[in-house]
Legacy VTK file of the C-alpha trace (Angstrom):
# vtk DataFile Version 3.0
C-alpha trace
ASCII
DATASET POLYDATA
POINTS 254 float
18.211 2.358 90.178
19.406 4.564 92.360
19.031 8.820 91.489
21.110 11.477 92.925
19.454 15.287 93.206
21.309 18.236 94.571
19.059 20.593 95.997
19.919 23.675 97.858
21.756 24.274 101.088
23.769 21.431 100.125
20.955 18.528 100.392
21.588 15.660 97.781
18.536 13.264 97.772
19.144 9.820 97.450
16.210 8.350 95.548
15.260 4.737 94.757
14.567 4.046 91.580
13.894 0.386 90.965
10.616 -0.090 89.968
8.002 -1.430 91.075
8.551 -2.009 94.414
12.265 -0.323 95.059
13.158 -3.750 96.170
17.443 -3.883 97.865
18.745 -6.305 95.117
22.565 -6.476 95.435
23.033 -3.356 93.200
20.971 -1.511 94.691
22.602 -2.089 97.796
26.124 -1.268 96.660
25.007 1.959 95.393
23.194 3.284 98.078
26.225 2.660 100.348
28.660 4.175 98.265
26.436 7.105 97.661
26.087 7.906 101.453
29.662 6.897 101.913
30.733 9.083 99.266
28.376 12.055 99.795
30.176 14.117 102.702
33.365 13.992 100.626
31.646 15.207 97.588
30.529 18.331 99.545
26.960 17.587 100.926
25.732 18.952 103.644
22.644 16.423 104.485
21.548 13.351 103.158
17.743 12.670 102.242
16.725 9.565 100.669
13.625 9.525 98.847
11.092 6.277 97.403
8.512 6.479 95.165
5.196 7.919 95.881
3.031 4.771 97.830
6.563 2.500 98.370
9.359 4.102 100.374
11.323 0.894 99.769
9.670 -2.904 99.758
12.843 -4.310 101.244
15.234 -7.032 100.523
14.739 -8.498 97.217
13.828 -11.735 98.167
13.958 -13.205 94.746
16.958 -12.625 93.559
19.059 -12.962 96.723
17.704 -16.796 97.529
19.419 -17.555 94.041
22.592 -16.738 95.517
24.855 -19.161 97.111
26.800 -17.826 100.443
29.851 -17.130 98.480
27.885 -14.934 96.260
25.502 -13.620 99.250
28.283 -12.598 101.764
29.220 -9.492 99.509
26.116 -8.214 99.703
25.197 -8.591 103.080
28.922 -6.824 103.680
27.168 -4.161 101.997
23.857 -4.118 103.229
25.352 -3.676 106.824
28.018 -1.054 105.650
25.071 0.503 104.489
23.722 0.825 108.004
26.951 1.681 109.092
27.475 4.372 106.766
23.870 6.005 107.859
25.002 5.758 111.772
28.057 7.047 111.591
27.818 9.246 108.916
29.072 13.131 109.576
26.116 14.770 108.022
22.494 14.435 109.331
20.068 12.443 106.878
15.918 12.190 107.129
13.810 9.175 105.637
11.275 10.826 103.702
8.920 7.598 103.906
6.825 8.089 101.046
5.132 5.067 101.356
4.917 1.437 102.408
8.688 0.640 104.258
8.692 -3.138 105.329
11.818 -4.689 106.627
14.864 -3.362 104.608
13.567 -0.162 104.311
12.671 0.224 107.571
16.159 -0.404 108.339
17.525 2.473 106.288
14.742 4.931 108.532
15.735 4.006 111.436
18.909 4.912 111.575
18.735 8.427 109.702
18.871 11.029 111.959
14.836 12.412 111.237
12.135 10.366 109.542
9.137 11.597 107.604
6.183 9.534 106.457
3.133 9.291 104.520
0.041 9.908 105.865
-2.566 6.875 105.809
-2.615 3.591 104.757
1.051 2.887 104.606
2.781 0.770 106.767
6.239 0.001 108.038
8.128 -2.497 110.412
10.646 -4.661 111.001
9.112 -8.068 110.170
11.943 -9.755 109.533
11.056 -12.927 111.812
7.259 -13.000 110.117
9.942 -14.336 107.099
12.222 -16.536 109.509
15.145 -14.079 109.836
16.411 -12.605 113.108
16.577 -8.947 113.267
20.478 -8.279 113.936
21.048 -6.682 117.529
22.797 -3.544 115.851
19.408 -2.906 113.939
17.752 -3.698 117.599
19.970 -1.149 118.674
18.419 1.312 116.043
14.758 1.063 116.822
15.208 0.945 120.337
16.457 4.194 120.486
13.549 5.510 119.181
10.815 3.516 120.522
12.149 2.441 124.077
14.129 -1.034 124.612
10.398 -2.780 125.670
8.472 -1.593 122.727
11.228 -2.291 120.142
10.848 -6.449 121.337
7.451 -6.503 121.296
7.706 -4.991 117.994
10.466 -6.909 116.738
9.689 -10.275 118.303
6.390 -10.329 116.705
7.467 -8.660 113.519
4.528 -6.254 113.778
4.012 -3.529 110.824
2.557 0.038 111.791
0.293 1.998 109.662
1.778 5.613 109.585
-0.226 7.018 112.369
0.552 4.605 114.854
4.043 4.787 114.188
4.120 8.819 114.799
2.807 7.898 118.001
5.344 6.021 119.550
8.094 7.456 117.867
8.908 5.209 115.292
8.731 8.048 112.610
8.796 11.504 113.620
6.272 13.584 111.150
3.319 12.517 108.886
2.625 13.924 105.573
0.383 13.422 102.934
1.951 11.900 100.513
3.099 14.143 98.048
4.088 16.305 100.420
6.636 14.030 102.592
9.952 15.273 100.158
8.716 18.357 101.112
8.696 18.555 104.365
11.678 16.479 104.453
14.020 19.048 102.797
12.060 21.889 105.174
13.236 19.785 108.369
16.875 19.646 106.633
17.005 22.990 105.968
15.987 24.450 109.414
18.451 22.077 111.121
21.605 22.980 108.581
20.899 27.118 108.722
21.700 26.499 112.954
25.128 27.464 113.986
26.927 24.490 111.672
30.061 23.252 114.551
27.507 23.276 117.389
24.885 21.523 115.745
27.381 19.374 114.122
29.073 18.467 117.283
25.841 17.853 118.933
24.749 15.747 116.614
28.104 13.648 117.004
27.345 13.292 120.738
23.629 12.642 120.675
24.279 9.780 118.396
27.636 8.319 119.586
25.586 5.368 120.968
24.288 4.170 117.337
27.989 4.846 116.313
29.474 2.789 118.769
27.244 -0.468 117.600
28.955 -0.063 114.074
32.235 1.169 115.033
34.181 -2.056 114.322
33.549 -3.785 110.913
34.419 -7.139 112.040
31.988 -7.194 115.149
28.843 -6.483 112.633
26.866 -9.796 112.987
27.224 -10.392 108.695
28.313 -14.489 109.124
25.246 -14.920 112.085
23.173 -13.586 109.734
24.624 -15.456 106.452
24.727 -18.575 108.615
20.420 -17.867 109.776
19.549 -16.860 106.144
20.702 -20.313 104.767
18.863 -21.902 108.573
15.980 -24.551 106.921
13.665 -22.715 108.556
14.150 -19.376 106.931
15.004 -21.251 103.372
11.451 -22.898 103.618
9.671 -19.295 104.833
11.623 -17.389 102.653
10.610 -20.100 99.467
7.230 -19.880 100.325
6.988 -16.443 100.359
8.258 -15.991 97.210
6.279 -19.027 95.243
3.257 -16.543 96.771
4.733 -13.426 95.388
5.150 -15.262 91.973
1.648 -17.042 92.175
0.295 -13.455 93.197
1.890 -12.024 89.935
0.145 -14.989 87.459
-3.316 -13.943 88.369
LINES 1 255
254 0 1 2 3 4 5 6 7 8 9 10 11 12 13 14 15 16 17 18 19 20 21 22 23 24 25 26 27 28 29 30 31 32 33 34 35 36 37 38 39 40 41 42 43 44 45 46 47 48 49 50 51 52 53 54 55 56 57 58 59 60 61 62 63 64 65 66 67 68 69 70 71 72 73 74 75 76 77 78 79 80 81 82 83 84 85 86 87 88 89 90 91 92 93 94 95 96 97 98 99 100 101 102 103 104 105 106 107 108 109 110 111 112 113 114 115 116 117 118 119 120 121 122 123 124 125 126 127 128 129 130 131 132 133 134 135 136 137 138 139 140 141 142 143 144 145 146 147 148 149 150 151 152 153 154 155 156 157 158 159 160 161 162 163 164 165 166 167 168 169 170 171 172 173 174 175 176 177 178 179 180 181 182 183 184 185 186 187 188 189 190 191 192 193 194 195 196 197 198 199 200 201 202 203 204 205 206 207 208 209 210 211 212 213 214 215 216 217 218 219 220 221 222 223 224 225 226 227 228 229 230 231 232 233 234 235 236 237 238 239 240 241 242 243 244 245 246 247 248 249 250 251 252 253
């Protein structure tokens, strides 16, 4: 489900590993914020997660969360924003190596990493979460904003638009392209030149540039988790979210 690598300099990868699409099932969730959570007391030094090669991470696992009732979902989306939290306010840097597709969900774990590197091509990524009825949480606004300028983020977010790679290098949505099996690559090359600066300044600097993204996560109980419980059981994302997965599972039967 979820693989942890220690590499040099003190990088530990983060890799999904929940074929076939990496989709965030409630598991998967948990352990990917305890890992970054855990991974600065453990010793690391910088944080990369990692997909598989074509899917970086398909996003929520639509499936197997509508079986859950809101006693059972509100865990998980807990988790799922802890897991945003732990990425913006984490003390160590972290890059998205994007090596492929990165809808929704996994666009939300690029975003707020402090360096993102894609694959070159065909692959797209996005937050379409209101192409699927859901509104995109203002702390995740926050997020892609930041990168892409506050006007580009709506128009981006209010249609749920999806980038191919190239067109998200240019407006800063992901910082690097690389062909595919070269994105880990690069990745732990970008890591590596920023940890062998001088470690406090950097460090420090890094605190500072990102204190905004910080701030949006700072208190647990302002993070919008009952909004968004309350707009994932709405009738209009049950019935969007239902249909698309009676087309995922009519899809599969063919």
């Amino acid at each position: 489900m979820l693989e942890r690598i220690d590499h040099d300099a003190g990088i530990r990868e983060l890799r999904l590993a929940r074929p076939p699409v990496n989709a965030l099932d409630p598991g998967l969730i948990r352990a990917l914020r305890e890992a970054v959570e855990t991974a600065p007391r453990d010793g690391a030094e910088a944080l990369l997660i990692s997909g598989a090669p074509g899917m970086f991470s398909a996003g929520l696992d639509v499936p197997v969360l509508l079986t859950l009732d809101h006693a059972a979902l509100e865990p998980v989306w807990r988790d799922f924003f802890g897991l945003a939290a732990a990425l913006a306010c984490s003390p160590i840097p972290s890059v998205a190596a994007i090596t492929g597709h990165s809808p929704a969900g996994g666009a939300v774990l690029a975003v707020h990493c402090d360096y993102r590197v894609m694959a070159r091509g065909s692959y797209r990524i996005g937050l379409n979460e209101v192409q699927v009825g859901l509104t995109v949480p203002d702390c995740i606004q926050h997020a892609l904003a930041r990168l892409v300028g506050a006007y580009r983020a709506e128009r981006l977010l209010v249609a749920g638009t999806m980038l191919e790679s190239e067109a998200a290098q240019a407006i800063g949505f992901v910082d690097e392209l690389a062909d595919v099996e070269h994105v880990v690559t690069r990745a732990m090359i970008w890591l590596r030149e920023l940890l062998a600066l001088p470690r406090e300044a950097m460090r420090a600097t890094r605190v500072q540039a990102r204190v905004d993204l910080a701030a949006v996560y700072a208190d647990p109980a302002r993070l919008p988790i009952q909004s968004f419980l309350d707009g994932w059981f709405a009738p209009e994302a049950q019935t969007v979210l239902k249909a698309l997965v009676a087309q995922l599972k009519s899809g599969k039967s063919r």
